[in-house]
C-alpha positions as CSV (number, residue, x, y, z in Angstrom):
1,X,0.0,0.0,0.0
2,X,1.3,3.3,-1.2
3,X,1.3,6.4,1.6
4,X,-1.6,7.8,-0.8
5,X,-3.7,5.6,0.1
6,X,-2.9,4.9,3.5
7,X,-3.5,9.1,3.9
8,X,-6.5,8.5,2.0
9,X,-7.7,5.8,4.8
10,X,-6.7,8.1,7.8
11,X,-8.7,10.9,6.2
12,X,-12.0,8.5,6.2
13,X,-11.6,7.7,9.8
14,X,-10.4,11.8,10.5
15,X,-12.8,14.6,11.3
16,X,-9.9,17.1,9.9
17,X,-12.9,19.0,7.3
18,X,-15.5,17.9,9.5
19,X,-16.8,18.1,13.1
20,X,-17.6,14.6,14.6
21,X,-21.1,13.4,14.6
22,X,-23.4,14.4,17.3
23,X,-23.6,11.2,20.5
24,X,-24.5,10.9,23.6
25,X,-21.8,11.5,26.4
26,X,-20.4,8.2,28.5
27,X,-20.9,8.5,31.6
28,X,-17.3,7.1,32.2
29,X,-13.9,7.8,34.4
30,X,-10.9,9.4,32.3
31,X,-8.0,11.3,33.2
32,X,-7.7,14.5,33.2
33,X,-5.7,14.9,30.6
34,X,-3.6,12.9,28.0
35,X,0.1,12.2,28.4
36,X,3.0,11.3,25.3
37,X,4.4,8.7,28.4
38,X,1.2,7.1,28.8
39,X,-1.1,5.4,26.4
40,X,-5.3,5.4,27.0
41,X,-6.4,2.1,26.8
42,X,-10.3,1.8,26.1
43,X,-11.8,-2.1,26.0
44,X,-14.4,-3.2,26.2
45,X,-16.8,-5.7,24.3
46,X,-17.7,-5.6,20.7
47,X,-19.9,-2.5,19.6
48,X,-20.5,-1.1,23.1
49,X,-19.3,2.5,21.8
50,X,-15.7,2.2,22.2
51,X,-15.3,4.2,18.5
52,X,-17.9,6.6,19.4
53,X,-16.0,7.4,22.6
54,X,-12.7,8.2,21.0
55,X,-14.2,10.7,19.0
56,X,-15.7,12.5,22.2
57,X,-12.5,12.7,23.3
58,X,-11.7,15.8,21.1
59,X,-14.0,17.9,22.9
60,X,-13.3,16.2,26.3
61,X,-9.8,17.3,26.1
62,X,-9.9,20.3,24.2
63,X,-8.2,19.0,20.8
64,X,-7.7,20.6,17.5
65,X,-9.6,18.3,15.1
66,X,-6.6,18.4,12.9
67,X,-4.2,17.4,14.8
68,X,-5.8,14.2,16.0
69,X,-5.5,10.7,13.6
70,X,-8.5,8.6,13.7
71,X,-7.5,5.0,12.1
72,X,-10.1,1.5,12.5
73,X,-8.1,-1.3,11.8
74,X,-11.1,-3.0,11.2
75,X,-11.4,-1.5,7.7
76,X,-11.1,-4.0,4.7
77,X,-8.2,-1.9,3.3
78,X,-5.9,-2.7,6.0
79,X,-6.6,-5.8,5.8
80,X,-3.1,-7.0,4.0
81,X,-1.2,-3.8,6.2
82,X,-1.9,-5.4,10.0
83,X,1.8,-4.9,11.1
84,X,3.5,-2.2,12.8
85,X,5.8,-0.5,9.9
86,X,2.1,0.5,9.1
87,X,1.7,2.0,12.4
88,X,4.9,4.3,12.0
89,X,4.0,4.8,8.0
90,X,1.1,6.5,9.5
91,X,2.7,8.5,12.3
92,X,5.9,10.0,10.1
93,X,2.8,10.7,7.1
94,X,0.8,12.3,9.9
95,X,3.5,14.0,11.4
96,X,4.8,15.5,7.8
97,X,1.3,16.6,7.4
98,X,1.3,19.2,10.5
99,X,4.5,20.5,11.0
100,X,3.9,23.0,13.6
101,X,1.8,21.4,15.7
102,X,3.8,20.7,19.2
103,X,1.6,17.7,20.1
104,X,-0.3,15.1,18.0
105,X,-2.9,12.8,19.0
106,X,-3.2,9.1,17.5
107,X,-6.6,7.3,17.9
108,X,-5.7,3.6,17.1
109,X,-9.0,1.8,17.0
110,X,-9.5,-2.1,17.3
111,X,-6.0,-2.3,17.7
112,X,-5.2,-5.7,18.6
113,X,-5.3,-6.8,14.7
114,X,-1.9,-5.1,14.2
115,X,1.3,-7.6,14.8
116,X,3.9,-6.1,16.7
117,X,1.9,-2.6,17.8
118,X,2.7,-3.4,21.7
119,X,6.4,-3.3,21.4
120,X,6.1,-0.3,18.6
121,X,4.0,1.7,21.1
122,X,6.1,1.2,24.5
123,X,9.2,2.4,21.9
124,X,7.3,5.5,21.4
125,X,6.3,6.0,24.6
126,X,10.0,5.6,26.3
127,X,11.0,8.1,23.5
128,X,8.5,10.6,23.2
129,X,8.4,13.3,20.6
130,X,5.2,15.1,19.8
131,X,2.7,12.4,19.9
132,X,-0.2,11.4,22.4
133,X,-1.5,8.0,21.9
134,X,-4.9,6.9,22.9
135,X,-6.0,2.7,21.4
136,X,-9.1,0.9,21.8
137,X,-10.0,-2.9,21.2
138,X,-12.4,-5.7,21.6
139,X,-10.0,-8.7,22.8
140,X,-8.9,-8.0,26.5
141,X,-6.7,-11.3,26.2
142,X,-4.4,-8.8,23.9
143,X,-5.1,-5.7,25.6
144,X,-4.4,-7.4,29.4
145,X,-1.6,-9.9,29.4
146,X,0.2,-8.4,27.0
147,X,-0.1,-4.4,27.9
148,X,0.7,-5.7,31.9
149,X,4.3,-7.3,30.4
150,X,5.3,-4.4,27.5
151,X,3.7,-1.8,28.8
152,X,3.9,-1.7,32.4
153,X,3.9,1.8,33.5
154,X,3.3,2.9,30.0
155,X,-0.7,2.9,30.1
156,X,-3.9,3.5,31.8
157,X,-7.2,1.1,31.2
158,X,-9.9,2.3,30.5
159,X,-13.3,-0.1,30.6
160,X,-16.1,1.0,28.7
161,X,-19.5,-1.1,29.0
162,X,-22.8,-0.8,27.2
163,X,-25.2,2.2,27.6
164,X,-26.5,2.1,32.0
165,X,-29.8,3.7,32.5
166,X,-29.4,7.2,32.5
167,X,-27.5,6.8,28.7
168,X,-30.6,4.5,27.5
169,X,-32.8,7.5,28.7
170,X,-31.1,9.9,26.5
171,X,-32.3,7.7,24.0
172,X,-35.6,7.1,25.2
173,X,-36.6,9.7,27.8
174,X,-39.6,8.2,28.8
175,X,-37.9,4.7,28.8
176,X,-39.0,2.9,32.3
177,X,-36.2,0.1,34.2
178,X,-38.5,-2.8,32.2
179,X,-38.0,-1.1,29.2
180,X,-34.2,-1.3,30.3
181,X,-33.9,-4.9,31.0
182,X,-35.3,-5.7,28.2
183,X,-33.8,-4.0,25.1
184,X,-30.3,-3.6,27.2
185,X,-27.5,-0.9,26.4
186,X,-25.6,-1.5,23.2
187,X,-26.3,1.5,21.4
188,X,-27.7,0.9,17.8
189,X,-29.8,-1.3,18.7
190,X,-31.7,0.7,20.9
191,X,-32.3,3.1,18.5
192,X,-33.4,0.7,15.8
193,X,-36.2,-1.4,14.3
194,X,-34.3,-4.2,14.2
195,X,-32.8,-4.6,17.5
196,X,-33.1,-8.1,18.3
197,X,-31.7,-9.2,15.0
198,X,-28.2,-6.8,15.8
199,X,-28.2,-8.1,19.0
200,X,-28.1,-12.1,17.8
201,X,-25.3,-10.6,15.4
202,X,-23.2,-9.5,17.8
203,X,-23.1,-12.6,19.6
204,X,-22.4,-14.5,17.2
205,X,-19.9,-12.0,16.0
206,X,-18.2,-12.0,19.9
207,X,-18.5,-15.5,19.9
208,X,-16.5,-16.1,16.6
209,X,-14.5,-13.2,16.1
210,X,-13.5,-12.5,19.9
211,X,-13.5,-15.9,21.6
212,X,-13.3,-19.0,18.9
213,X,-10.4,-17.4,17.1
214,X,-8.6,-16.7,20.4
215,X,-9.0,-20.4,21.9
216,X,-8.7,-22.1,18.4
217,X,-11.9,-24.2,18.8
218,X,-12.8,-26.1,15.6
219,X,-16.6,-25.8,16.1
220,X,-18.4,-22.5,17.3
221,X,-21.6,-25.2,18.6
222,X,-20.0,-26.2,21.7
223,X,-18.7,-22.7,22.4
224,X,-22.2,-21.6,22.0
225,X,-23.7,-24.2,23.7
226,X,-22.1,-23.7,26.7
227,X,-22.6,-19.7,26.9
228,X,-26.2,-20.0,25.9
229,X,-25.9,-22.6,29.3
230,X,-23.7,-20.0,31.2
231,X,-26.5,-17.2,29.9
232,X,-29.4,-19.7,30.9
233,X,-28.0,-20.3,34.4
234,X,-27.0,-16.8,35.0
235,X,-26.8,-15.9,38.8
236,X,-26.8,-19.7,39.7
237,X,-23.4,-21.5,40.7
238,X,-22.3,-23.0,37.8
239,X,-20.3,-26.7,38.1
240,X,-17.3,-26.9,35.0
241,X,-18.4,-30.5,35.1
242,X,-21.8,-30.3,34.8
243,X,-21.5,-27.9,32.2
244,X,-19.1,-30.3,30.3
245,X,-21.0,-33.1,30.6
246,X,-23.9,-31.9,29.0
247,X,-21.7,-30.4,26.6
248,X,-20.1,-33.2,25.5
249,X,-16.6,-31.5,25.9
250,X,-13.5,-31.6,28.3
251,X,-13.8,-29.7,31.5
252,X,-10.3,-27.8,30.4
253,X,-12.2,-26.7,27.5
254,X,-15.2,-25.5,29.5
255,X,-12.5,-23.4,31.3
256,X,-10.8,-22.0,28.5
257,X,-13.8,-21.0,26.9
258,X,-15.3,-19.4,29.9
259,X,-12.3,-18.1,30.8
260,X,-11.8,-16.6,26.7
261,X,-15.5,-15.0,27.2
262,X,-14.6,-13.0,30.4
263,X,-11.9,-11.4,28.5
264,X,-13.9,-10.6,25.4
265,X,-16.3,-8.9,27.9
266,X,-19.1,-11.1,26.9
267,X,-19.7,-12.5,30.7
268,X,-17.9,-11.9,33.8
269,X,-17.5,-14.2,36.5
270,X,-18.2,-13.8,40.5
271,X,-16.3,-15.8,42.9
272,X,-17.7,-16.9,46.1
273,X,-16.9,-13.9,49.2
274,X,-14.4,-15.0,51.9
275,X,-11.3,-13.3,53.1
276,X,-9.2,-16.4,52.2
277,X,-8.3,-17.1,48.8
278,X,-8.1,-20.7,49.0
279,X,-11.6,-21.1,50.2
280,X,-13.0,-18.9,47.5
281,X,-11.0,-21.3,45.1
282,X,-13.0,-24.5,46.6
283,X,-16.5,-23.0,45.9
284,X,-18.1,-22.6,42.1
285,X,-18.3,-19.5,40.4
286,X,-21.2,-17.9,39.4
287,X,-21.7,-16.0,35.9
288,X,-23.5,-12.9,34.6
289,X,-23.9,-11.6,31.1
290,X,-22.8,-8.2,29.7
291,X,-25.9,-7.2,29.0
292,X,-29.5,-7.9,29.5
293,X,-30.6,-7.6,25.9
294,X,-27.9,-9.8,24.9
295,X,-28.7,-12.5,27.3
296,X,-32.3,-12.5,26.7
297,X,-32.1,-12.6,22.5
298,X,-29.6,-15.2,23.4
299,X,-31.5,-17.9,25.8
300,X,-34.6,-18.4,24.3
301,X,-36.6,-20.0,27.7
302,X,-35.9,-17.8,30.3
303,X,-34.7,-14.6,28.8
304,X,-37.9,-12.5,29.8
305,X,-37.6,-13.7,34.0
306,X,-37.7,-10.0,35.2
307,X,-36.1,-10.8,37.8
308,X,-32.8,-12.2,36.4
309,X,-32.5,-9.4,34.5
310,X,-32.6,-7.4,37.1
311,X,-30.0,-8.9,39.4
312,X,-27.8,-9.2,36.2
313,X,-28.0,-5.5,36.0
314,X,-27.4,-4.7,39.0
315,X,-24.1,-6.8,38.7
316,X,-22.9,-5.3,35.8
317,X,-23.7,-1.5,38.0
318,X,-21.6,-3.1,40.6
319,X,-18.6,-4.4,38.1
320,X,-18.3,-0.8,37.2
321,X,-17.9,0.4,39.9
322,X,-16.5,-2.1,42.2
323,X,-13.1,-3.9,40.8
324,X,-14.2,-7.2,42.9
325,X,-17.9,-8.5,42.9
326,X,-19.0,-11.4,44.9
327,X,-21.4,-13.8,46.2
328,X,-22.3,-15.3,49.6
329,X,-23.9,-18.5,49.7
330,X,-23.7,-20.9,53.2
331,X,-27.2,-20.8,55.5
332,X,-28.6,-18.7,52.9
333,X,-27.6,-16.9,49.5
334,X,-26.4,-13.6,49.4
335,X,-26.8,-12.2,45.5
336,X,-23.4,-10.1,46.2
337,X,-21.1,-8.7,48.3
338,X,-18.5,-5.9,47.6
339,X,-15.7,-4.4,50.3
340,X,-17.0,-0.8,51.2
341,X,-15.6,1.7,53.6
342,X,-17.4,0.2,56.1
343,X,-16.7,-3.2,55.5
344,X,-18.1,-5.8,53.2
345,X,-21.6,-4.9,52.4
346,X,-23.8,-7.6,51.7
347,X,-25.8,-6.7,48.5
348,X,-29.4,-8.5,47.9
349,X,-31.6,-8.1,44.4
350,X,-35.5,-8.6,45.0
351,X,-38.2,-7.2,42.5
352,X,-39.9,-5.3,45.4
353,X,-38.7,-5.6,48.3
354,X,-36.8,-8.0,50.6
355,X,-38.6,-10.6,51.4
356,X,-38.5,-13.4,54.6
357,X,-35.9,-15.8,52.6
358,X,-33.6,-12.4,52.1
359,X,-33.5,-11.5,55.5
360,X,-32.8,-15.0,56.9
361,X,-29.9,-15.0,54.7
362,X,-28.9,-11.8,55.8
363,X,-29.3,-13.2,59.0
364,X,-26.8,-15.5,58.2
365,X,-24.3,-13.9,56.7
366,X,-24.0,-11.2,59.6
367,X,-23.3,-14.2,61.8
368,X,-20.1,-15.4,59.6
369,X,-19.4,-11.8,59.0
370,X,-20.5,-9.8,62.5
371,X,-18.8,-6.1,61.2
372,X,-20.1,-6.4,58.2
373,X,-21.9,-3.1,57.1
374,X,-25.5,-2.6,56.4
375,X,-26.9,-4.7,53.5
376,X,-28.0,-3.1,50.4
377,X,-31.5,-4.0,48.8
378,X,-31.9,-3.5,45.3
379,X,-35.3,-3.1,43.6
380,X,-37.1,-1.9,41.0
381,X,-37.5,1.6,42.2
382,X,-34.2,2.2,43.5
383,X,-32.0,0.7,40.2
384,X,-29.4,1.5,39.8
385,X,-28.9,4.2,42.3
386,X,-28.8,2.5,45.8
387,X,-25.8,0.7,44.0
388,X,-23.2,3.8,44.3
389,X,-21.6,2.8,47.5
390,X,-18.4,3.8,48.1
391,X,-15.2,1.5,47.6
392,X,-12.0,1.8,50.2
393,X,-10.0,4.5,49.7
């Protein structure tokens, strides 16, 4: 590819002759400013707004539209380009372009298709000149493990999820927590007629693009089988055994695929609370989808149960927040428990109020837990904000 047309490709994905199209604002945590030491890292799963994000940036941080380079290396052009002499092609064409500017910013979107950009970035960053660097990607296995051993130091994650209540309001002002649960928070298809049929794309898409690729599975039927289980069972403990035996497949592969779908952000998994780490190793997990919508276009018998939808929610408010999420389960069943100021706070998910089976295992968990702080109940009317409790400081 000549450097015409890689300029031609940067000026697609630029807004130098054009302001940025008009979205609604993330309610997420950035820095206060950008840094040509530190890269911004934004993951997050497939088509939650990561793109859409970068290009609020500019007015977030006060940039000059044309001295920001917007490039998706998602686009078909690229596709024989995915190595990082592209990545400094672009910078030294970009660079040549604005002469006077004293700093640059690169937006380097879906990143984790290019060979070699880790090592090419932390040069850049132990060397800097007049660039800023912020990149974005779907795959957290290449964006985790490999940022924590090249770029230690070097970078700050962001995580960006699907759109939380107040964001799907923007959309639809008169949009009620039902309404919520059940269309979910990816952003297009919210807004559009065909919502459900997006949302069945993008799990597929996540499932073959983010996950099957990554663990090298031969078929994508037992990788979906066993998250349309996981998705089925959500909030339950799950047994790898179980799952695998009525999966038909090895509980190592259970494991690895599990484990490959946490990273692509398409479930997350929550241990079982105690202070000891080899306790919490003994007891089954439990899982929760990204996203309500997802779940329930993806789990065809139990995908409209209210009520799962709203503790998965509330999860996923809590995962934001909170950088560890877990359960309680002994005399009773504690939905969650997170460490607070005050201590761990024992979290419990009821469509309208906590009922006797709640408080008996409240009961119980303040009996294993005596300073634990007051518990939390989550309904209907209070989602999501009873759920900003503060995490130690």
């Amino acid at each position: 590819m000549n450097d015409e047309d890689l300029l031609d490709i940067a000026a697609t994905w630029s807004f130098w002759d054009r302001p940025p199209p008009k979205s609604i604002g993330r309610a997420v945590s950035l820095p206060k400013s950008l840094s040509k030491r530190t890269a911004l890292v934004i993951q997050g799963v497939r088509r939650c707004g990561k793109s859409t994000l970068l290009t609020q940036l500019i007015r977030r941080y006060r940039l000059e539209r044309r001295d920001c380079l917007f490039v998706n290396f998602e686009d078909p052009r690229l596709a024989g380009s995915l190595h990082y002499d592209t990545l400094e092609r672009l910078t030294a064409l970009f660079s040549a372009l604005r002469p006077d500017a004293a700093t640059l910013t690169v937006f380097l979107d879906e990143i984790q298709w290019v060979e070699g950009w880790e090592r090419w970035l932390r040069t850049r960053l132990e060397r800097p000149g007049r660039f800023q660097f912020v990149v974005s990607g779907s795959n957290a296995h290449l964006l985790s493990s490999e940022l924590a051993t090249v770029l230690t130091g070097r970078h700050i994650t962001v995580e960006l999820f699907p759109f939380d209540l107040a964001e799907f309001r923007c959309v639809h002002a008169d949009g009620t927590v039902t309404d919520y649960l059940d269309r979910g928070g990816f952003p297009e298809p919210i807004t559009s007629d065909d919502g459900d049929q997006l949302l069945r794309q993008y799990f597929l898409d996540i499932l073959q693009r983010d996950v099957r690729e990554r663990v090298r599975a031969r078929s994508s039927i037992a990788l979906r089988q066993i998250v349309q289980m996981v998705f089925e069972s959500a909030g339950s403990e799950l047994s790898l055994r179980r799952i695998a035996a009525a999966s038909g497949v090895a509980v190592e592969t259970v494991s690895a695929y599990l484990d490959a779908c946490e990273q692509a952000y398409l479930l997350f998994s929550c241990p079982w609370f105690a202070y000891s780490e080899r306790k919490r190793a003994q007891r089954n997990r439990k899982y929760y989808p990204v996203d309500t919508g997802l779940r329930r276009v993806a789990v065809t018998r139990t995908g409209r149960d209210l009520g799962k939808a709203l503790e998965c929610a509330a999860f996923v408010e809590l995962k934001k927040r909170h950088r560890d999420v877990f359960y309680w389960r002994l005399t009773g069943e504690v939905d969650f428990v997170i460490q607070t100021d005050n201590g761990p706070t024992p979290i419990q998910v009821t469509l309208d109020g906590a009922t006797e089976r709640h408080l008996r295992s409240l009961d119980g968990f303040y009996e294993t837990f005596p300073q634990a702080a007051e518990p939390v109940i989550v309904t209907m009317a209070n989602f999501p904000d009873v759920l900003c409790v503060r995490t130690p400081t």
